[in-house]
Gaussian input, Z-matrix of N, CA and C with variables (Angstrom, degrees):
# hf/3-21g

backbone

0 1
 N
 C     1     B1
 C     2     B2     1     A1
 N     3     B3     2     A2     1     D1
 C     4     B4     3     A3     2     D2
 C     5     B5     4     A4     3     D3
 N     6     B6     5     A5     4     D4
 C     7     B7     6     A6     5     D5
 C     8     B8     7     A7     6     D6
 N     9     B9     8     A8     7     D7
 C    10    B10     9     A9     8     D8
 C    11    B11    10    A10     9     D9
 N    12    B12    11    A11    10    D10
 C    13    B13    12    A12    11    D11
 C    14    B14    13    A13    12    D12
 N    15    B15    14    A14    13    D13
 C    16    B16    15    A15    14    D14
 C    17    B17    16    A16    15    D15
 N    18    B18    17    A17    16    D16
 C    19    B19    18    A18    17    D17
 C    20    B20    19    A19    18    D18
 N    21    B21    20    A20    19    D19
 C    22    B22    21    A21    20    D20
 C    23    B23    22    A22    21    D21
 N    24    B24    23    A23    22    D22
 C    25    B25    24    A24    23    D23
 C    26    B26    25    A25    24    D24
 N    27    B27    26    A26    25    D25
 C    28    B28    27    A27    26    D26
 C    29    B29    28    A28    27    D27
 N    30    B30    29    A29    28    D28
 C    31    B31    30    A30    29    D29
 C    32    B32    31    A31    30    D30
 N    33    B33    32    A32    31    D31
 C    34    B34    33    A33    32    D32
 C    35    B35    34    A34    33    D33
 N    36    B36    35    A35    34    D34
 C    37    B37    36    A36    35    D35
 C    38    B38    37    A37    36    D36
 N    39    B39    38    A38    37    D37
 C    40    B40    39    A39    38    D38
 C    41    B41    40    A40    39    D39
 N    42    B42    41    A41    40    D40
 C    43    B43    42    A42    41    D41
 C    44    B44    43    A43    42    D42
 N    45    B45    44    A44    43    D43
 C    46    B46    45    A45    44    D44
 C    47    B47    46    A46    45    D45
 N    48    B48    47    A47    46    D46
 C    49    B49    48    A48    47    D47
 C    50    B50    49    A49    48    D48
 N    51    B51    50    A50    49    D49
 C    52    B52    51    A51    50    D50
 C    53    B53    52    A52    51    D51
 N    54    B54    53    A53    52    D52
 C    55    B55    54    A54    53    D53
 C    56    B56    55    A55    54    D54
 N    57    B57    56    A56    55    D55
 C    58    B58    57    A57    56    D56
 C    59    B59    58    A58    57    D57
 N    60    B60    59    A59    58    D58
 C    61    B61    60    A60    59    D59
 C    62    B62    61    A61    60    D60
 N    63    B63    62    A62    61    D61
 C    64    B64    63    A63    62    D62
 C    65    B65    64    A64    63    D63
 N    66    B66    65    A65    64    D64
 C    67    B67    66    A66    65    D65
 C    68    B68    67    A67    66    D66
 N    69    B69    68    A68    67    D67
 C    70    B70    69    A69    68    D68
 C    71    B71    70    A70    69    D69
 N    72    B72    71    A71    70    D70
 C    73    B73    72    A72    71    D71
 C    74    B74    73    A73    72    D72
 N    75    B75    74    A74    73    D73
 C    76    B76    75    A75    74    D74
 C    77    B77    76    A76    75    D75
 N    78    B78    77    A77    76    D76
 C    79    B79    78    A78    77    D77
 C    80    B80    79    A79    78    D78
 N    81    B81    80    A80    79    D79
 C    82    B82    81    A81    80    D80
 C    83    B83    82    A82    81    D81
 N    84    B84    83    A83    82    D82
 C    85    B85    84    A84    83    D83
 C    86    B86    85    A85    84    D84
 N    87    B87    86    A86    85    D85
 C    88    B88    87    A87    86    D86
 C    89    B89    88    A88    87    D87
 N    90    B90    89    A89    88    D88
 C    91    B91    90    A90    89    D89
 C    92    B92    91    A91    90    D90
 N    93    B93    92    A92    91    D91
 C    94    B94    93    A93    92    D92
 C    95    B95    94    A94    93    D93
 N    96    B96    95    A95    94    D94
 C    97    B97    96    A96    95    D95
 C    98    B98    97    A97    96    D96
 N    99    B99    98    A98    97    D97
 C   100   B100    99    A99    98    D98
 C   101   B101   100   A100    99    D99
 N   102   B102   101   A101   100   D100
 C   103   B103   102   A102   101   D101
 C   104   B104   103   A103   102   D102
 N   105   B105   104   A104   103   D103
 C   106   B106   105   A105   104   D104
 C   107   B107   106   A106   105   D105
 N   108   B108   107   A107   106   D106
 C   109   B109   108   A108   107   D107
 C   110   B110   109   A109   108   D108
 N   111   B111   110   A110   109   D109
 C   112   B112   111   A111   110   D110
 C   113   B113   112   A112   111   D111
 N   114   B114   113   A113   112   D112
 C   115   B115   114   A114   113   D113
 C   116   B116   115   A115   114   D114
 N   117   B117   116   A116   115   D115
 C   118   B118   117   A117   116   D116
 C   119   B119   118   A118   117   D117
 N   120   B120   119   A119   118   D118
 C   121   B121   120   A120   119   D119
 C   122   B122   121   A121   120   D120
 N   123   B123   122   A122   121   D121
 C   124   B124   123   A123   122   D122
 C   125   B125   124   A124   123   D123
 N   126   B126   125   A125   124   D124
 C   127   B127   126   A126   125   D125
 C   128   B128   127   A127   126   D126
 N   129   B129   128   A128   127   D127
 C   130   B130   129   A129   128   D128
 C   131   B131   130   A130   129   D129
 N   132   B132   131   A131   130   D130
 C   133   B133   132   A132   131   D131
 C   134   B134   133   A133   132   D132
 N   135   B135   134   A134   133   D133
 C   136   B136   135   A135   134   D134
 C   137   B137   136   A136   135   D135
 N   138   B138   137   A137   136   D136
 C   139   B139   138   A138   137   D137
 C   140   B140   139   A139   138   D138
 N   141   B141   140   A140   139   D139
 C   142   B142   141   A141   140   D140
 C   143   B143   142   A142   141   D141
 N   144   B144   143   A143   142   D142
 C   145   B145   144   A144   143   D143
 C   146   B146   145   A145   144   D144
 N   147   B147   146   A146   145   D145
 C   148   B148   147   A147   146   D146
 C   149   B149   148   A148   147   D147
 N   150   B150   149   A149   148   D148
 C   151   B151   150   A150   149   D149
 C   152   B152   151   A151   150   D150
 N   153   B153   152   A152   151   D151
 C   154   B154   153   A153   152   D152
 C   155   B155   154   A154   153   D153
 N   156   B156   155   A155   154   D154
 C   157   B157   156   A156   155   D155
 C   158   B158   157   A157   156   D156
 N   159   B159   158   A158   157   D157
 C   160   B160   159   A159   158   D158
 C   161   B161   160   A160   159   D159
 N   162   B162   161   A161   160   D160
 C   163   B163   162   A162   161   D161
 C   164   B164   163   A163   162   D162
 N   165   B165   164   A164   163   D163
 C   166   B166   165   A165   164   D164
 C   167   B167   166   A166   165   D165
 N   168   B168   167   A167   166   D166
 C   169   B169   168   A168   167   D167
 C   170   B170   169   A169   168   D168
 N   171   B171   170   A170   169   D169
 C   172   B172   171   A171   170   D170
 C   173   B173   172   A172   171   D171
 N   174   B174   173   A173   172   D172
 C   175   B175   174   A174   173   D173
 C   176   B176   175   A175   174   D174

   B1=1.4505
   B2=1.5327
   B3=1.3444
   B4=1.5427
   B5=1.4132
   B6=1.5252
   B7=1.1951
   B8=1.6460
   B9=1.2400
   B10=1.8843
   B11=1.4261
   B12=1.3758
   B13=1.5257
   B14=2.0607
   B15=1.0138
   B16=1.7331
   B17=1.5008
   B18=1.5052
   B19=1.5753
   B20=1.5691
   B21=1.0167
   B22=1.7735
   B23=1.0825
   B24=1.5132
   B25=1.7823
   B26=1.5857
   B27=1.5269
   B28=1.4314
   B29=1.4617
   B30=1.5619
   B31=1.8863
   B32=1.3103
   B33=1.2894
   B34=1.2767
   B35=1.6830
   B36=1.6246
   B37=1.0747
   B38=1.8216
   B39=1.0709
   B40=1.9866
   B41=1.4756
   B42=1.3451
   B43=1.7479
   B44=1.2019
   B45=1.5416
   B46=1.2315
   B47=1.9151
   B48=1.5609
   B49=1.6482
   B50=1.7273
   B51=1.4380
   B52=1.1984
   B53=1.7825
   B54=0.6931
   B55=1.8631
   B56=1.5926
   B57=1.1285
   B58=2.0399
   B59=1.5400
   B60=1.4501
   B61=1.3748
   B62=1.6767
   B63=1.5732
   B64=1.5735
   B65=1.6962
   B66=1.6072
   B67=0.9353
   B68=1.4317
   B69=1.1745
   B70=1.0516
   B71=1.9106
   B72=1.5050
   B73=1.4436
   B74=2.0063
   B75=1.3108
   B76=1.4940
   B77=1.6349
   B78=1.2929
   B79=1.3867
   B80=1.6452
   B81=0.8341
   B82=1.7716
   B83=1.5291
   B84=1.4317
   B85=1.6922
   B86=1.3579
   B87=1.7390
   B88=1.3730
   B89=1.5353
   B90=1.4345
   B91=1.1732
   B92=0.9510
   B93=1.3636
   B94=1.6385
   B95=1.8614
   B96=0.9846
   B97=1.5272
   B98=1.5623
   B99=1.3809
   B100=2.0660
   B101=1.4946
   B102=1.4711
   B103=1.7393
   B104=1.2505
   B105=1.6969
   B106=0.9445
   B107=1.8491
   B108=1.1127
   B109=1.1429
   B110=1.5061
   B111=1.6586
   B112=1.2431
   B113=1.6939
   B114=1.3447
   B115=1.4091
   B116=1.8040
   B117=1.2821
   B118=1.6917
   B119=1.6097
   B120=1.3739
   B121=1.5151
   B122=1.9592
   B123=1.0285
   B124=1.8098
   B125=1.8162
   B126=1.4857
   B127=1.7617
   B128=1.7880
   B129=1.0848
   B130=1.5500
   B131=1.2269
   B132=1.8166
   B133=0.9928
   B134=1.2890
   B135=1.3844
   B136=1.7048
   B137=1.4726
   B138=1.9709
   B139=1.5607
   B140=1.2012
   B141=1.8560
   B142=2.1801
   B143=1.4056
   B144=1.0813
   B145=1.3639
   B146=1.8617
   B147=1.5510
   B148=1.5433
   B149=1.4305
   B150=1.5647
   B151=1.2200
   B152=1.5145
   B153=1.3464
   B154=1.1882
   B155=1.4670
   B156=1.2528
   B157=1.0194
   B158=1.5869
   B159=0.8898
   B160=1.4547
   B161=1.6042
   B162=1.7577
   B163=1.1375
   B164=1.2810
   B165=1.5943
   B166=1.7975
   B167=1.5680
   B168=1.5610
   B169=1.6735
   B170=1.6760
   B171=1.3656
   B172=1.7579
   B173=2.0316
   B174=1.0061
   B175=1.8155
   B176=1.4755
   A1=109.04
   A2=107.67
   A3=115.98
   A4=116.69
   A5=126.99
   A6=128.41
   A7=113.75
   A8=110.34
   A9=126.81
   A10=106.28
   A11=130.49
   A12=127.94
   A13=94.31
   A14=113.02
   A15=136.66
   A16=101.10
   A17=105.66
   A18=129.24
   A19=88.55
   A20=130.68
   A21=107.72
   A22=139.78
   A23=96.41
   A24=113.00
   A25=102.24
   A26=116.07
   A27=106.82
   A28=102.36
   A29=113.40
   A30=118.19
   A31=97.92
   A32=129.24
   A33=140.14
   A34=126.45
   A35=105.41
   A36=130.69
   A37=121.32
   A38=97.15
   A39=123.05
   A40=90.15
   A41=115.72
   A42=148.27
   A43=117.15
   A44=116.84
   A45=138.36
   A46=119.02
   A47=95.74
   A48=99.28
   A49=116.77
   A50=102.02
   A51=136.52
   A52=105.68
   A53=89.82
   A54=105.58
   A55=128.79
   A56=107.79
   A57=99.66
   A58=84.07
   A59=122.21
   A60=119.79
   A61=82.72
   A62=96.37
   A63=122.38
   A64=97.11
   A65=125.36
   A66=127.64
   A67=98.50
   A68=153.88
   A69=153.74
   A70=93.99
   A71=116.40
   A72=101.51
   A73=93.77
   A74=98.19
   A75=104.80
   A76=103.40
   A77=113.62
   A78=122.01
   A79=119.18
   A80=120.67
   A81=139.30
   A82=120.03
   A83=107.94
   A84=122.17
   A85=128.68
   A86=120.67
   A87=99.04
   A88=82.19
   A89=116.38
   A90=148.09
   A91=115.19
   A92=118.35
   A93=126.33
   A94=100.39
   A95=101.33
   A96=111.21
   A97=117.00
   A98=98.95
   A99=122.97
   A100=97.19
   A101=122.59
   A102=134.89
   A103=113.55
   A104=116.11
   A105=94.41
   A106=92.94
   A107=137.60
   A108=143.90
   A109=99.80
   A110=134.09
   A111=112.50
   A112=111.45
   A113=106.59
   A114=110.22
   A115=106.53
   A116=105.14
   A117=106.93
   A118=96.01
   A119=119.91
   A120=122.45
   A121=88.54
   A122=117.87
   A123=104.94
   A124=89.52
   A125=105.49
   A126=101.97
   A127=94.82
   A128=128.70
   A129=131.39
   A130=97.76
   A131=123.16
   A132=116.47
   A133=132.93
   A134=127.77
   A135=150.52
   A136=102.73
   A137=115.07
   A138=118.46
   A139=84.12
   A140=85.38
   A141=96.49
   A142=111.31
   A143=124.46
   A144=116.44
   A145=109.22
   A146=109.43
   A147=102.67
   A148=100.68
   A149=130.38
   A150=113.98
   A151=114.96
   A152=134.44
   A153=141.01
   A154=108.10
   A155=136.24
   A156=152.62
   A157=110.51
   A158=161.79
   A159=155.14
   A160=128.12
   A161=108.20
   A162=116.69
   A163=122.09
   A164=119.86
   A165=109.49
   A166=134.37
   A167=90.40
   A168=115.29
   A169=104.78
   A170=109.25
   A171=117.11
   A172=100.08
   A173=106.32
   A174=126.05
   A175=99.80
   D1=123.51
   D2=157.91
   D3=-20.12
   D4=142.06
   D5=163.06
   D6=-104.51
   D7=72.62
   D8=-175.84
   D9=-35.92
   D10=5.84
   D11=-161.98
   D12=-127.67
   D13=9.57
   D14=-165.68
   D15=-100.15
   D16=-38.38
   D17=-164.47
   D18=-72.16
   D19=-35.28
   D20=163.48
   D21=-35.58
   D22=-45.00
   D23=-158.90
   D24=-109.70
   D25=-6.94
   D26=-173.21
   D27=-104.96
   D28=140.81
   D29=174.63
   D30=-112.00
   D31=178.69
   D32=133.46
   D33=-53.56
   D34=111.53
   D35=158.23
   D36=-14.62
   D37=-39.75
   D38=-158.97
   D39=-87.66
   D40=-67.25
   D41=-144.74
   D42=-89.66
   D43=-62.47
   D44=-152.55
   D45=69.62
   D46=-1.72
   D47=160.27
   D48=-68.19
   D49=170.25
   D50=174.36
   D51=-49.47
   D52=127.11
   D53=160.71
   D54=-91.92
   D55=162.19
   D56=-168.40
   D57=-146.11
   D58=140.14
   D59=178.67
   D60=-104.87
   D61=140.87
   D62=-176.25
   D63=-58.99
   D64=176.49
   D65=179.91
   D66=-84.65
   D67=-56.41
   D68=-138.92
   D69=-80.45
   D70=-34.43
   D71=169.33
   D72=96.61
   D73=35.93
   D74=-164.88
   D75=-130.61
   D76=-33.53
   D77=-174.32
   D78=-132.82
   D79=137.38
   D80=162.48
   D81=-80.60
   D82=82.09
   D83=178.12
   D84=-70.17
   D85=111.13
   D86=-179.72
   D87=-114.95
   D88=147.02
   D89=-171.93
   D90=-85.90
   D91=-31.71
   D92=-174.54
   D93=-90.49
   D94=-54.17
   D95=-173.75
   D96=-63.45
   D97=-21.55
   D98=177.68
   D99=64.11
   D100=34.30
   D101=174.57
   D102=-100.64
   D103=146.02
   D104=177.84
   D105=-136.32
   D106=150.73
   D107=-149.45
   D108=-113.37
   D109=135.87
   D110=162.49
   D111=-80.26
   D112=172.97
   D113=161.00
   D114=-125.30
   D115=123.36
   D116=-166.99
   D117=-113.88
   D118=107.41
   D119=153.36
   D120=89.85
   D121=16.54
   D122=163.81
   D123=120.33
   D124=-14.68
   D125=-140.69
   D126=-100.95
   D127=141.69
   D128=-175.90
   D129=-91.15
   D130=127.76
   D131=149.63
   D132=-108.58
   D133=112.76
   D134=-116.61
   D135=-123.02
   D136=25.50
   D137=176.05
   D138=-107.26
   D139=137.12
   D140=147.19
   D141=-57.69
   D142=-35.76
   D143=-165.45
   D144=-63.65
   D145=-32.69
   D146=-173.07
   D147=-97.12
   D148=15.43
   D149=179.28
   D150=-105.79
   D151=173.87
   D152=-153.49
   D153=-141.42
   D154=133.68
   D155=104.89
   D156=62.10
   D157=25.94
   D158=179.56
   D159=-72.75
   D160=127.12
   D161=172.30
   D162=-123.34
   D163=150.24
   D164=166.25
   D165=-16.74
   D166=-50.18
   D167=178.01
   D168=-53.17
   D169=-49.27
   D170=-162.93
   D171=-59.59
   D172=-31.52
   D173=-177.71
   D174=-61.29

């Protein structure tokens, strides 16, 4: 499980904006960047390369 209190100290990789953990508690959203980061086993993974595609709609 995510540690939701982490979301302080972590930005986007891409951006250096703010992050939003998805509802499901599965992904790391930067809004600006339209990325979305997985989180595998509690742990953020913070490459462009493993992130995907994110839109308003996907929320």
């Amino acid at each position: 499980m995510f540690d939701r209190e982490m979301l302080t100290y972590l930005v986007c990789p891409a951006t250096g904006s703010a992050l939003k953990l998805s509802k499901d508690g599965q992904w790391l959203i930067s809004r600006v960047a339209k990325l979305a980061y997985p989180v595998l086993n509690g742990v953020p993974i913070l490459l462009e390369g493993k992130a995907k595609q994110w839109s308003e709609d996907d929320e």
